[in-house]
DRENTORKOL-3810 file (N, C-alpha, C; in nm, 4 decimals):
REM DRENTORKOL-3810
@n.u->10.3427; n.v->15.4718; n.w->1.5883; ca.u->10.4830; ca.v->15.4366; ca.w->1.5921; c.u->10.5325; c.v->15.4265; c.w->1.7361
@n.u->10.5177; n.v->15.5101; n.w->1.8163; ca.u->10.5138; ca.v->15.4645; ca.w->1.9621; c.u->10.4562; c.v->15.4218; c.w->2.0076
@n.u->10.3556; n.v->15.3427; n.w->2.0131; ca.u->10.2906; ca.v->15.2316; ca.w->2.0468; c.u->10.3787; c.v->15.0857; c.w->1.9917
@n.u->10.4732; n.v->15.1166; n.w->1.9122; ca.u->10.5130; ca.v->14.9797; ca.w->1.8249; c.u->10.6572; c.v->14.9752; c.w->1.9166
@n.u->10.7016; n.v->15.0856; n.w->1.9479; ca.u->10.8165; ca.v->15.1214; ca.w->2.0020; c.u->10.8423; c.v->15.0252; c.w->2.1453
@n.u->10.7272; n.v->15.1268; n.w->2.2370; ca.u->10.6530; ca.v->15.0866; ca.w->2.3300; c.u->10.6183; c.v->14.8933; c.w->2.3628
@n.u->10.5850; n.v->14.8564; n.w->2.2732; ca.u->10.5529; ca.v->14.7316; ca.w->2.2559; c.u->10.6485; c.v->14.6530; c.w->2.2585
@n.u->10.7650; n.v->14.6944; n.w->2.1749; ca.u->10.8869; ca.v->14.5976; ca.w->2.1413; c.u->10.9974; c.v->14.6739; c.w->2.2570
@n.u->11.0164; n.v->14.7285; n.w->2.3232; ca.u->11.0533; ca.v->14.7659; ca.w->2.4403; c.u->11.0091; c.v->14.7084; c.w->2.6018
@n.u->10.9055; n.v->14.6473; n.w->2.5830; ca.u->10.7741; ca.v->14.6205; ca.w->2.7049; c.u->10.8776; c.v->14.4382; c.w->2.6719
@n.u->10.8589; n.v->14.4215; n.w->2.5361; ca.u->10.8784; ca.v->14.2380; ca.w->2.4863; c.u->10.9961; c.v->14.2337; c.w->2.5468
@n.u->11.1069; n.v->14.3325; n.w->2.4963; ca.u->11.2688; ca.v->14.3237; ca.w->2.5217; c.u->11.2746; c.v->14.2991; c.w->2.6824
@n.u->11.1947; n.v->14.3874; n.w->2.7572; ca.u->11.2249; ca.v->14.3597; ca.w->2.9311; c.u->11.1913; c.v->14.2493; c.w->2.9616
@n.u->11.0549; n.v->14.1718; n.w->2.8946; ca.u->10.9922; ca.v->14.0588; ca.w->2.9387; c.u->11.0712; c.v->13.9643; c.w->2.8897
@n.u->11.1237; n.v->13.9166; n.w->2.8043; ca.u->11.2184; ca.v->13.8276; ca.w->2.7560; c.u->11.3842; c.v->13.8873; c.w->2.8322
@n.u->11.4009; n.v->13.9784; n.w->2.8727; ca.u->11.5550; ca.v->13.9139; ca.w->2.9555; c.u->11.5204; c.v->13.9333; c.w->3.0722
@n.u->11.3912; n.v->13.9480; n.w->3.1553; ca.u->11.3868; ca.v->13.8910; ca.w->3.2806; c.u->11.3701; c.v->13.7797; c.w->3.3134
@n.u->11.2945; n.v->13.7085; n.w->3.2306; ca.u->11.2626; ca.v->13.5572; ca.w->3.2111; c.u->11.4201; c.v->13.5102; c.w->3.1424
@n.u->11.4989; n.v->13.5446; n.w->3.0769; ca.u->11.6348; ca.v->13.4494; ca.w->3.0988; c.u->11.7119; c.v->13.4656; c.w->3.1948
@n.u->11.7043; n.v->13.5966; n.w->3.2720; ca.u->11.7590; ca.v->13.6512; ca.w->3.4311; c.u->11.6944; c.v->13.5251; c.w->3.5371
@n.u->11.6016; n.v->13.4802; n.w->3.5286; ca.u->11.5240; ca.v->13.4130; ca.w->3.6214; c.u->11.6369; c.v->13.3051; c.w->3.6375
@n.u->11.6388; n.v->13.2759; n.w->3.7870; ca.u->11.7003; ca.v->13.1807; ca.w->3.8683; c.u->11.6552; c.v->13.0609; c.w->3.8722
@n.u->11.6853; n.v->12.9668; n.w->3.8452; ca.u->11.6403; ca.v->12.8091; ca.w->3.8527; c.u->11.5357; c.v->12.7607; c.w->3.9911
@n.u->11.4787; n.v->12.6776; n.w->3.9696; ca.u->11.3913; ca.v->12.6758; ca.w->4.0811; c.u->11.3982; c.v->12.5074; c.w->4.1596
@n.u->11.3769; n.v->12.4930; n.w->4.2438; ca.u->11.3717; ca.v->12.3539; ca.w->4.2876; c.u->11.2687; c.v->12.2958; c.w->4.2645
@n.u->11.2478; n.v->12.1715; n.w->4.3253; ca.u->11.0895; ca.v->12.0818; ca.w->4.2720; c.u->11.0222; c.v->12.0356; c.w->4.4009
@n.u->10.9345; n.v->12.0670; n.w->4.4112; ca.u->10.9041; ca.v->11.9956; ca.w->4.5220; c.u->10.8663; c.v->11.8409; c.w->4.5255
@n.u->10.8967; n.v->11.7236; n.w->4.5352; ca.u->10.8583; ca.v->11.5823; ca.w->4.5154; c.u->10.7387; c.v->11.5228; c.w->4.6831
@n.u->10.6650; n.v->11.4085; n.w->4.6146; ca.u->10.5714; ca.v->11.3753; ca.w->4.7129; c.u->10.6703; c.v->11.1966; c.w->4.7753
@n.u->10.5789; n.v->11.1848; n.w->4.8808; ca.u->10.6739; ca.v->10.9961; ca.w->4.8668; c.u->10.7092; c.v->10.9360; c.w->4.7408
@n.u->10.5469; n.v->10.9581; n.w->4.6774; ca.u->10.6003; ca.v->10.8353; ca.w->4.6025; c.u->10.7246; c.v->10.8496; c.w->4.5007
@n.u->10.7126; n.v->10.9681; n.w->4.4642; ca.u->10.8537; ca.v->11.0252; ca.w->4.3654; c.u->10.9622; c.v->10.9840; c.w->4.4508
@n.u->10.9740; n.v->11.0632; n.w->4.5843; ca.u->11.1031; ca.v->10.9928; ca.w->4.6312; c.u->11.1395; c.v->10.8472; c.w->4.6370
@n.u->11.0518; n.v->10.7420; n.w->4.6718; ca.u->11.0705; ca.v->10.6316; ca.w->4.6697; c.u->11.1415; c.v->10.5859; c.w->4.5401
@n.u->11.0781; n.v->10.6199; n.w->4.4006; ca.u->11.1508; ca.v->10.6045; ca.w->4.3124; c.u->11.2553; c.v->10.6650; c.w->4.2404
@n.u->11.3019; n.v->10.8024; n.w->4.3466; ca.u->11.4661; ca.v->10.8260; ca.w->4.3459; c.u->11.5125; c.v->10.7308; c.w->4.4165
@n.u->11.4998; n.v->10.7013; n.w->4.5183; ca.u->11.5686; ca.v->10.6437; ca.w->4.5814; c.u->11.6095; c.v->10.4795; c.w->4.5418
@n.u->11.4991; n.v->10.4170; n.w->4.4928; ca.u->11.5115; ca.v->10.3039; ca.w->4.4034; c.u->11.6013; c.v->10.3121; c.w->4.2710
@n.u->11.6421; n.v->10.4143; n.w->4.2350; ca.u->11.7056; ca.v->10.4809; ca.w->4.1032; c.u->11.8713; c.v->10.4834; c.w->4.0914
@n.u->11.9919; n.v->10.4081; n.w->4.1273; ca.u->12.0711; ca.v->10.4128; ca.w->4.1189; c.u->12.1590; c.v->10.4446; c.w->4.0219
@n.u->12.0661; n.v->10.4683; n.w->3.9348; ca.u->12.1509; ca.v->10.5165; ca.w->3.7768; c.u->12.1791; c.v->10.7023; c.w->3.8199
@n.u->12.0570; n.v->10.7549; n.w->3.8848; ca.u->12.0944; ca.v->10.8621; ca.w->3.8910; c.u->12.1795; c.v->10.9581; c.w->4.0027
@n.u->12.2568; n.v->10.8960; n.w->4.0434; ca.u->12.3410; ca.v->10.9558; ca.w->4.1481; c.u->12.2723; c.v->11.0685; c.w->4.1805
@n.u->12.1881; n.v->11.0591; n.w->4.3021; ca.u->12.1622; ca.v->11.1614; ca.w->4.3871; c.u->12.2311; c.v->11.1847; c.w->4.4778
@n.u->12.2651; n.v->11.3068; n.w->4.5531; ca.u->12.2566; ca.v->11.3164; ca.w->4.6790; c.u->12.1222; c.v->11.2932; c.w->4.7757
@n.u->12.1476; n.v->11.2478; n.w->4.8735; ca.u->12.0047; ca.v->11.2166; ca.w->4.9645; c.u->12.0590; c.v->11.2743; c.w->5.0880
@n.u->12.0369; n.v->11.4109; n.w->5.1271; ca.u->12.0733; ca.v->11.4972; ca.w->5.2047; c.u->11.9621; c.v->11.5480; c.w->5.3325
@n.u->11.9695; n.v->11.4786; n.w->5.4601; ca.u->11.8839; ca.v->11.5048; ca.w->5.5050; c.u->11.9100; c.v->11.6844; c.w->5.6295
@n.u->11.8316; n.v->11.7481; n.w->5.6447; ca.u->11.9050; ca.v->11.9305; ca.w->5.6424; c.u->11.8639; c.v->11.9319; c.w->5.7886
@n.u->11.8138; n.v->11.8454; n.w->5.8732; ca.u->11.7637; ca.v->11.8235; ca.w->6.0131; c.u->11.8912; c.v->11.8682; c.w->6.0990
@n.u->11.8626; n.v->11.8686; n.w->6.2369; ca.u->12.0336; ca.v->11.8518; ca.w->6.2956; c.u->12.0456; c.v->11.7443; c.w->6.3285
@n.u->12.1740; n.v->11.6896; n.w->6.4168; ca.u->12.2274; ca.v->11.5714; ca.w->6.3941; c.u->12.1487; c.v->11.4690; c.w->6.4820
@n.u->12.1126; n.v->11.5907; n.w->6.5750; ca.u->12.0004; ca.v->11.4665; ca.w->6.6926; c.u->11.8764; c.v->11.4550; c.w->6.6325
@n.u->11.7998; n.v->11.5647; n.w->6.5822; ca.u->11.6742; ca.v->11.4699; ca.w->6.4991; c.u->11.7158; c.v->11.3173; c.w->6.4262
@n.u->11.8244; n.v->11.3777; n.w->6.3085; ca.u->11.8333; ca.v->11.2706; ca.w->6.2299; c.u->11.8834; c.v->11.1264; c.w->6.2984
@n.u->11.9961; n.v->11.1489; n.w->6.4283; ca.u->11.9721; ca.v->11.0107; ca.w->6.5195; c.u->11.8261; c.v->10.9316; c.w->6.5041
@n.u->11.7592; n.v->11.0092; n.w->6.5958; ca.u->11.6367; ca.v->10.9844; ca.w->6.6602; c.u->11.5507; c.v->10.8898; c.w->6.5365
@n.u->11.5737; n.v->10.9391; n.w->6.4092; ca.u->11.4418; ca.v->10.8953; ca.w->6.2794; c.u->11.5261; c.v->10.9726; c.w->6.2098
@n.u->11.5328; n.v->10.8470; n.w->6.1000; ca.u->11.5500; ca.v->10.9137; ca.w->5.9354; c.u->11.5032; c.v->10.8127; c.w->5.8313
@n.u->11.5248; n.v->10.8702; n.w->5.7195; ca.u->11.4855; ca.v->10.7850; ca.w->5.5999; c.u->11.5801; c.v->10.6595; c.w->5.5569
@n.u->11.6250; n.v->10.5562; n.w->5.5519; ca.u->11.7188; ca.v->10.4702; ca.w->5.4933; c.u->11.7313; c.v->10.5720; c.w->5.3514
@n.u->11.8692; n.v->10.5491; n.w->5.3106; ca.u->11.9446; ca.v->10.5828; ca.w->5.2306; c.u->11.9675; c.v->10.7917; c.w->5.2220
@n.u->11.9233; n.v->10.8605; n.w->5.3018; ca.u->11.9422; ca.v->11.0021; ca.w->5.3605; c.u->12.1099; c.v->10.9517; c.w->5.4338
@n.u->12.1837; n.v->10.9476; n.w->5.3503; ca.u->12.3118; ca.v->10.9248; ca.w->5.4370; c.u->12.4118; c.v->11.0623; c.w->5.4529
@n.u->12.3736; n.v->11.1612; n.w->5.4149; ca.u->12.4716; ca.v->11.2963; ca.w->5.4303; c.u->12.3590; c.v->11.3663; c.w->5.5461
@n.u->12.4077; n.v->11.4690; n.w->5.6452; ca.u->12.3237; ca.v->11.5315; ca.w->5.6993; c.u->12.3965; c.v->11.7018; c.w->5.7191
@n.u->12.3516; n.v->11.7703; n.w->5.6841; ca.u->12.3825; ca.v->11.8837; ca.w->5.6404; c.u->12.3015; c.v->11.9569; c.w->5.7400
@n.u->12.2807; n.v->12.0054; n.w->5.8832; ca.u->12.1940; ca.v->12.1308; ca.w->5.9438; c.u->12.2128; c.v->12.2736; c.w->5.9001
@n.u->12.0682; n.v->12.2642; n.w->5.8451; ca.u->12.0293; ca.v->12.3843; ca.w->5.7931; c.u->12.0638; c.v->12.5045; c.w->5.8580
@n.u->12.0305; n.v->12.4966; n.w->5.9742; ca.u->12.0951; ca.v->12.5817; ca.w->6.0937; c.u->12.2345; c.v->12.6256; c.w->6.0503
@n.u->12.2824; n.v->12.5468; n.w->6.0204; ca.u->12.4839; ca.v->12.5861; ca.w->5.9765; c.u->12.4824; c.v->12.5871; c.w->5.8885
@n.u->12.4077; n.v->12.5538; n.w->5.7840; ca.u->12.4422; ca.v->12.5876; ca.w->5.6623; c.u->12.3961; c.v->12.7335; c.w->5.6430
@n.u->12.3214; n.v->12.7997; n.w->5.7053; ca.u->12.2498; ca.v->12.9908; ca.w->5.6969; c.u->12.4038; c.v->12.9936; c.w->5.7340
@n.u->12.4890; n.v->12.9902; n.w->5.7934; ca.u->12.5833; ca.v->13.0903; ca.w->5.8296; c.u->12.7098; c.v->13.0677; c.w->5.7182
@n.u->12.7283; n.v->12.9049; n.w->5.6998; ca.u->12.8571; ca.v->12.8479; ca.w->5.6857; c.u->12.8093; c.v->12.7741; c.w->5.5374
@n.u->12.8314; n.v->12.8467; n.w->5.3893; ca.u->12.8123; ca.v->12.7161; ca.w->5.2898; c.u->12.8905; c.v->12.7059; c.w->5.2503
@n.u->13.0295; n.v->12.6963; n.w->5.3242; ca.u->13.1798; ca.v->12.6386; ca.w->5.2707; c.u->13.1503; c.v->12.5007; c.w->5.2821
@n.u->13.0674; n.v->12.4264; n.w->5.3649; ca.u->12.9552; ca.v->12.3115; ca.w->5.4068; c.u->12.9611; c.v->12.1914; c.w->5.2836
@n.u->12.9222; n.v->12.2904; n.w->5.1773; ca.u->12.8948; ca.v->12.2938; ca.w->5.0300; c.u->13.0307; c.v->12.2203; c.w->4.9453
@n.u->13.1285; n.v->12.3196; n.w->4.9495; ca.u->13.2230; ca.v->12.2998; ca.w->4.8598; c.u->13.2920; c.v->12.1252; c.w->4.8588
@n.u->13.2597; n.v->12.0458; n.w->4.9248; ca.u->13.2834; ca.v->11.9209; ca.w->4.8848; c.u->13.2446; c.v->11.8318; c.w->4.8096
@n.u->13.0920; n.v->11.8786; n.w->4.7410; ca.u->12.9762; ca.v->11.8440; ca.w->4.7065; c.u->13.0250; c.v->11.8555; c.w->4.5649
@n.u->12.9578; n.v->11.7551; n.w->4.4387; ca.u->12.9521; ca.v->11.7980; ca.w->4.3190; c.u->12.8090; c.v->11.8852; c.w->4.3083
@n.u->12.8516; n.v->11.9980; n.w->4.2159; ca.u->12.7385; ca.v->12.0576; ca.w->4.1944; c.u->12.6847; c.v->12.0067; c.w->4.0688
@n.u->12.7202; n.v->11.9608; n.w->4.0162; ca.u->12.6273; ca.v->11.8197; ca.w->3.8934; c.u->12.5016; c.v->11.8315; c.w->3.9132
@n.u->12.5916; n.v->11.6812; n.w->4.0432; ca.u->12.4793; ca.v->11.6007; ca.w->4.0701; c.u->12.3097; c.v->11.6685; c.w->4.1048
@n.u->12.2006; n.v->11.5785; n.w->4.1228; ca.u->12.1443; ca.v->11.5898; ca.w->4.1789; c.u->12.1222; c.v->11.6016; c.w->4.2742
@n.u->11.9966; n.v->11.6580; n.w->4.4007; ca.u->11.9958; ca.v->11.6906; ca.w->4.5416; c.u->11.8258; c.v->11.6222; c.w->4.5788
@n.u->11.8417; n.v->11.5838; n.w->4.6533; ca.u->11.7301; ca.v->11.5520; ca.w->4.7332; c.u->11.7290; c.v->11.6200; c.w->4.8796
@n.u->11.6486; n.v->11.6935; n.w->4.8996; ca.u->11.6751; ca.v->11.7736; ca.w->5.0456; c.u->11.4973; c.v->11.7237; c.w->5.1055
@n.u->11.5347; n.v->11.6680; n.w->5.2219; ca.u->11.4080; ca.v->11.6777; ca.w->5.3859; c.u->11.4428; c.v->11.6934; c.w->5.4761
@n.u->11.3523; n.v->11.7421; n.w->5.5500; ca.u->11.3551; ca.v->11.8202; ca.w->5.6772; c.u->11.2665; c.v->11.7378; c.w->5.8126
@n.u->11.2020; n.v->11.8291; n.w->5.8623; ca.u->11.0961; ca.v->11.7440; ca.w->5.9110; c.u->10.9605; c.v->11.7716; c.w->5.8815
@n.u->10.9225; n.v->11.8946; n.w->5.8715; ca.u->10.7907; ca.v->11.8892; ca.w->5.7599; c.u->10.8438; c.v->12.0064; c.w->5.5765
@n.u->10.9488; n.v->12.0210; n.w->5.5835; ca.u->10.9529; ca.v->12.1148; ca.w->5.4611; c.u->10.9621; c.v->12.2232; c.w->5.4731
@n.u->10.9873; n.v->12.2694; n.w->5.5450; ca.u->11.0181; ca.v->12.4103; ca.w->5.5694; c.u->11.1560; c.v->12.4370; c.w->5.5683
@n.u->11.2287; n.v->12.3735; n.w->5.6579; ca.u->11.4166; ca.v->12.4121; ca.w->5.6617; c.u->11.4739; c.v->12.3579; c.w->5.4891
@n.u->11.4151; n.v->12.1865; n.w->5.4122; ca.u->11.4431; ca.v->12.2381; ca.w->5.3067; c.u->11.4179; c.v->12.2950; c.w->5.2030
@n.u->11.3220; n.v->12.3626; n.w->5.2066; ca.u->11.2955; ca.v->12.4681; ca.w->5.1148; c.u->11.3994; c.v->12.5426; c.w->5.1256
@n.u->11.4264; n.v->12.6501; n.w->5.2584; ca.u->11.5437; ca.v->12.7386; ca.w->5.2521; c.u->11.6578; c.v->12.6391; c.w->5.2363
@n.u->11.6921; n.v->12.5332; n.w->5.2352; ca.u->11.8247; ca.v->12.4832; ca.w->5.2078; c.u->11.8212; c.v->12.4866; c.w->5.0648
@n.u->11.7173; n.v->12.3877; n.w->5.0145; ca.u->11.6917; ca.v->12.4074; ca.w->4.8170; c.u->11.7518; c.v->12.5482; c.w->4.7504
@n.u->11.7057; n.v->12.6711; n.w->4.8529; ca.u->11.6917; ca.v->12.7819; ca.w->4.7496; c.u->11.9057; c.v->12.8261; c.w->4.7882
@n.u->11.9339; n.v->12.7586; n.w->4.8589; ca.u->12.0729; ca.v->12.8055; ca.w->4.9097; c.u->12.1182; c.v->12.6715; c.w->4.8494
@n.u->12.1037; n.v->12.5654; n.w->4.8112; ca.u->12.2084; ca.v->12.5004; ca.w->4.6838; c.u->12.1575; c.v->12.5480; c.w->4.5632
@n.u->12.0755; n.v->12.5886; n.w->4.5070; ca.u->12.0293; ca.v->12.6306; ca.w->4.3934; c.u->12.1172; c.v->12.7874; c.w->4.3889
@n.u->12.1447; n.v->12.8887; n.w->4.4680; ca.u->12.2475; ca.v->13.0151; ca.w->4.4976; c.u->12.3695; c.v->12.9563; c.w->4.5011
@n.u->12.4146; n.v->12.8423; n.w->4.5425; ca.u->12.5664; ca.v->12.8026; ca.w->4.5276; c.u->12.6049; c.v->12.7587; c.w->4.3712
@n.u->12.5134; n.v->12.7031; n.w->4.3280; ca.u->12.5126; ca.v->12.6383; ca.w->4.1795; c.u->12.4984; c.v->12.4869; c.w->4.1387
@n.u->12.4187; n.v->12.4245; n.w->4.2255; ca.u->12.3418; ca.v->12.3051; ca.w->4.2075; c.u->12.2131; c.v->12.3556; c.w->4.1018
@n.u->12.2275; n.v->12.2797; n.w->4.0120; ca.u->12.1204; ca.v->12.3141; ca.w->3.9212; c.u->11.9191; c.v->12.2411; c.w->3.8869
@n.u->11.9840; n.v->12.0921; n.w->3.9708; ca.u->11.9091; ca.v->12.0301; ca.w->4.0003; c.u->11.8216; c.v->11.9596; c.w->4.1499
@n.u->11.7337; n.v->12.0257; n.w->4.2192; ca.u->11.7028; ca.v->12.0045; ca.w->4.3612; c.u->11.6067; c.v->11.9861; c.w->4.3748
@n.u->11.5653; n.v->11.8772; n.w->4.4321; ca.u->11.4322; ca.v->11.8557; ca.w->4.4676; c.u->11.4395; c.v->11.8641; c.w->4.6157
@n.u->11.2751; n.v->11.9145; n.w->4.6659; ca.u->11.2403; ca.v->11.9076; ca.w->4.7992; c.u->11.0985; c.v->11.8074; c.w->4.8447
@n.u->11.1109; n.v->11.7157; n.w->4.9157; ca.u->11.0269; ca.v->11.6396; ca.w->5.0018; c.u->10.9554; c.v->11.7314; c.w->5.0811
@n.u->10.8431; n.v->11.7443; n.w->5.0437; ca.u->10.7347; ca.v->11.8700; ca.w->5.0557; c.u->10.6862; c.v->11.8465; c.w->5.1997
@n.u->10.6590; n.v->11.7398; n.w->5.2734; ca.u->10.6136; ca.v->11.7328; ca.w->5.4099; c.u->10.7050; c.v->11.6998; c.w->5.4995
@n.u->10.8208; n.v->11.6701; n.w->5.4310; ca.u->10.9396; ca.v->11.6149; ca.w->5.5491; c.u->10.9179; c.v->11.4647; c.w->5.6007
@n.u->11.0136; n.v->11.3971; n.w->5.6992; ca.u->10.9900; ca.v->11.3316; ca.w->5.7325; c.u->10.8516; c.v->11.3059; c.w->5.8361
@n.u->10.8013; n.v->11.3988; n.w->5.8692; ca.u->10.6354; ca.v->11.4073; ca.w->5.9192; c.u->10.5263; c.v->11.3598; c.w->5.8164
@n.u->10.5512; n.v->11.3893; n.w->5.7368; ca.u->10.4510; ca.v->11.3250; ca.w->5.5833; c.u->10.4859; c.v->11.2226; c.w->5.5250
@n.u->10.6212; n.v->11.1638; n.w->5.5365; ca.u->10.6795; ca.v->11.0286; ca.w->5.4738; c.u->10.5970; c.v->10.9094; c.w->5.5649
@n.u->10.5600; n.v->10.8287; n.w->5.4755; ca.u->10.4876; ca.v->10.7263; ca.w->5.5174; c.u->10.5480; c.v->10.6006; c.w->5.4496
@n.u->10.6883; n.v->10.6198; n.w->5.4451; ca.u->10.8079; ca.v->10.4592; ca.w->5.4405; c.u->10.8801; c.v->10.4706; c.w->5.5189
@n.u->10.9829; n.v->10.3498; n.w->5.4931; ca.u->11.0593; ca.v->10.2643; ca.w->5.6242; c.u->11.1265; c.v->10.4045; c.w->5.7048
@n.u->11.1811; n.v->10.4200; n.w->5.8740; ca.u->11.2449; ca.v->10.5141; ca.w->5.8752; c.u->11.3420; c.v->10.3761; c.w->5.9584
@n.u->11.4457; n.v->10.4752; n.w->6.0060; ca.u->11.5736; ca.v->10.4062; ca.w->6.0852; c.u->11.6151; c.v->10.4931; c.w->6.2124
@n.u->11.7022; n.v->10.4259; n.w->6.3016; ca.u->11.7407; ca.v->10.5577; ca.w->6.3712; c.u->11.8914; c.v->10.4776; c.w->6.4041
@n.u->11.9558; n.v->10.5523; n.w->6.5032; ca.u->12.1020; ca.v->10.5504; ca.w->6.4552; c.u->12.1073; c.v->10.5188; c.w->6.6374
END
């Protein structure tokens, strides 16, 4: 009988930590992005998390918001203009700054985020510069 107890006590923690669990982002490769970005039905954001002089220098066509990650660690009032709906597309320059940006719109309440896993260092389409 305590073993049954035990058992269905062990299930109860494992089932409301797993509905406790926090949403997670995605990581996407080019070619996925290419076909967000080709995708106009789905209103993304295309948020590039660089600062403002990288993103001068080289960016992706259609990355038209630029959000530094740098200011966004201190400041995600940044945020509040944003629908949290929508979708997110976050790059960096190899994936590292948006990862921590992903996991800080996913804490504000964006439910849907993808991350460009190599950044613009691994993108191998058109770039632009400003």
């Amino acid at each position: 009988m305590k073993k049954l107890l035990l058992l269905i006590a062990s299930l109860l923690i494992v089932v409301t930590l797993a509905a406790c669990s926090s949403p997670e982002y995605t990581d996407i490769n080019n070619d996925e992005l290419r076909e967000m970005l080709a995708d106009t039905e789905a209103n993304y954001y295309f948020i590039d998390v660089r600062t403002r002089e990288e993103y001068d220098n080289e960016h992706v066509p259609g990355f038209n918001l630029v959000i530094d990650q740098y200011i966004l660690e201190e400041d995600r009032s940044i945020l509040d203009e944003l629908d949290t709906s929508r979708p997110v597309v976050l790059m960096c320059r190899t994936g590292n700054r948006s990862v921590d940006a992903s996991n800080i719109f996913l804490e504000y309440g964006f439910t849907e985020v993808y991350n460009l896993t190599d950044g613009i260092v691994g993108w191998d389409g058109e770039t632009t510069a400003e």
